[in-house]
N, C-alpha and C positions, 0 to 999 in steps of 0.2 A: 481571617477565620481561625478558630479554634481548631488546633492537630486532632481533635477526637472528628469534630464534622467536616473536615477536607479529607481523612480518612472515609468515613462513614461515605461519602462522596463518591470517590474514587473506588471503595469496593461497589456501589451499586450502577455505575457506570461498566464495570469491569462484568458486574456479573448479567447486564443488560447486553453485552455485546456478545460474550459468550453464548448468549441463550439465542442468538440470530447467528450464530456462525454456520449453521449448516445452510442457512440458506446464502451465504456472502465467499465462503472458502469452500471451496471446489477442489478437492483430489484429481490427479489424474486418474483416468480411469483401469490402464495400467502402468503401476507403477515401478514395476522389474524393466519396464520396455522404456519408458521415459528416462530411468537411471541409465539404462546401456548407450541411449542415444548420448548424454553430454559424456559419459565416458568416450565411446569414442570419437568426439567433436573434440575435448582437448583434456582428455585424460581425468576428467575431476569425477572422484568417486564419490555413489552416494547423493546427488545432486535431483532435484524431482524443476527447480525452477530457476530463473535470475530474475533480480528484480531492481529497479532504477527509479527517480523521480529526476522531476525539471519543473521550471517555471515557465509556464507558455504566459509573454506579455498580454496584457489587455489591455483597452482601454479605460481610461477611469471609470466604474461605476457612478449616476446618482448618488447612489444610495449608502452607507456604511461607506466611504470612500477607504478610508482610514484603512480598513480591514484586509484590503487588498494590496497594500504595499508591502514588497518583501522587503530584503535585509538591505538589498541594495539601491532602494527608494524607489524604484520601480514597479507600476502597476504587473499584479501576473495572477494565475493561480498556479496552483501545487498540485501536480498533475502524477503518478506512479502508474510505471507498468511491468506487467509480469508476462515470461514466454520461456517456451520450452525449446528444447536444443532446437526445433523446427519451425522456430521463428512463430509460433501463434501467440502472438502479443493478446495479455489483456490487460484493458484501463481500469484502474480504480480511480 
């Protein structure tokens, strides 16, 4: 593809995800109070979240087999989660 339409691309993807963000990213509701907890769980100031990924294995799909192997040939998907000093995990 031509740098002008993998550009033109990549801005209208960017600006599609943006215009759903309020409904997908969720603020805590406060946020002075979320900051104090990881402060005082291990010092880190300034902190509202942590955030992780993994590959939970599967088994082969049907379908798109292909699409499901990671890096290291193994069936999986690509799983991320997010939680506050009080441990409330969420999946994306």
């Amino acid at each position: 593809l031509h740098k002008g339409t993998v550009s033109r691309i990549v801005s209208d993807v960017l600006t599609s995800l943006c215009n759903k963000r309020d409904e997908f990213i969720k603020w805590p509701r406060n946020v002075d109070e979320t900051r104090g907890d990881f402060y005082r769980l291990n010092g880190f100031p300034n902190v509202l979240g942590a955030i992780d990924g993994t590959h939970v294995r599967i088994q082969a799909p049907s379908e798109d087999e292909a699409s499901f192997v990671n890096r290291k040939g193994v069936h999986s998907v690509n799983v991320q989660a997010i939680c506050d000093a009080r441990d409330k995990t969420f999946l994306i």
